[in-house]
C-alpha positions, 0 to 999 in steps of 0.5 A: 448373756450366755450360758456361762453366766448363768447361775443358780440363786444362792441357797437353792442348791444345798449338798444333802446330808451325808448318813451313817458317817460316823457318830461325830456327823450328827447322822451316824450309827442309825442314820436317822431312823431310830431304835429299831422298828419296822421304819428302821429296817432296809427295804421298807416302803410306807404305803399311802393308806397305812396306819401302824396296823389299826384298820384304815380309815377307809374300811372304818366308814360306813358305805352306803347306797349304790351308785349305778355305772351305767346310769345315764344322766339328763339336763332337766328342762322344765316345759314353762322354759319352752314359752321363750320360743317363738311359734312355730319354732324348732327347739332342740339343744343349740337353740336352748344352749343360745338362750342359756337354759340350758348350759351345759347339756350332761352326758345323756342329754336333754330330758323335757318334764312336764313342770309348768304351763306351756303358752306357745302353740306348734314348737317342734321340740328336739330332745333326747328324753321327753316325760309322757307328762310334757309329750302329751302337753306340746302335743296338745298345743299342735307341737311335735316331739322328735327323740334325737339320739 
């Protein structure tokens, strides 16, 4: 096999049709485009959103809300999660990443709430948030909440 074997499937290559040839080639005189009109005229280019004049459908739909850009967004970690932990543990995203609570963490971190009942006494947690609910519960317990930037 070399190079001058080769050949493309048949039907793959097809000639492109010849406009404005002549009446008698099926794509003469107006080669295709029509009695007259914008689409007809040379120079025309469509644009994406453009829809014969009528106000496009984006500007019909109603807008609402607004959405911040700056906004930083956190993996929420309930407190009742911690409870997989040893005593005495160091928590922080690898660790929570290990034992699958946490997935993958969103741009802004790790942020722990206060939602449920922490069992495990003296964790060192390691977040990028914390709620003052959850701060107050591991402290309670003989825990330290360290904010890792």
């Amino acid at each position: 096999m070399d190079l001058s074997s080769l050949y493309s499937t048949p039907g793959s290559n097809r000639r492109s049709k010849r406009l404005g040839r002549g009446e008698s080639s099926g794509k003469g005189k107006t080669s295709g485009k029509g009695q007259k009109g914008q689409m007809s005229r040379k120079g025309h280019k469509r644009k994406v959103n453009f829809e014969g004049g009528q106000t496009p459908l984006l500007r019909r739909l109603p807008k609402r809300g607004f959405k911040n850009p700056t906004r930083i967004e956190f993996s929420p970690v309930n407190i009742s999660a911690l409870n997989e932990f040893e005593e005495g543990c160091e928590v922080d995203a690898a660790a929570l990443m290990t034992l699958g609570i946490v997935k993958n963490p969103a741009r802004g971190g790790i942020k722990i709430l206060a939602k449920g009942e922490l069992t495990v006494k003296s964790l060192k947690v390691k977040a990028n948030a914390f709620s003052a609910a959850a701060k107050a519960k591991i402290e309670e317990l003989g825990g330290q909440c360290e904010i890792v930037i």
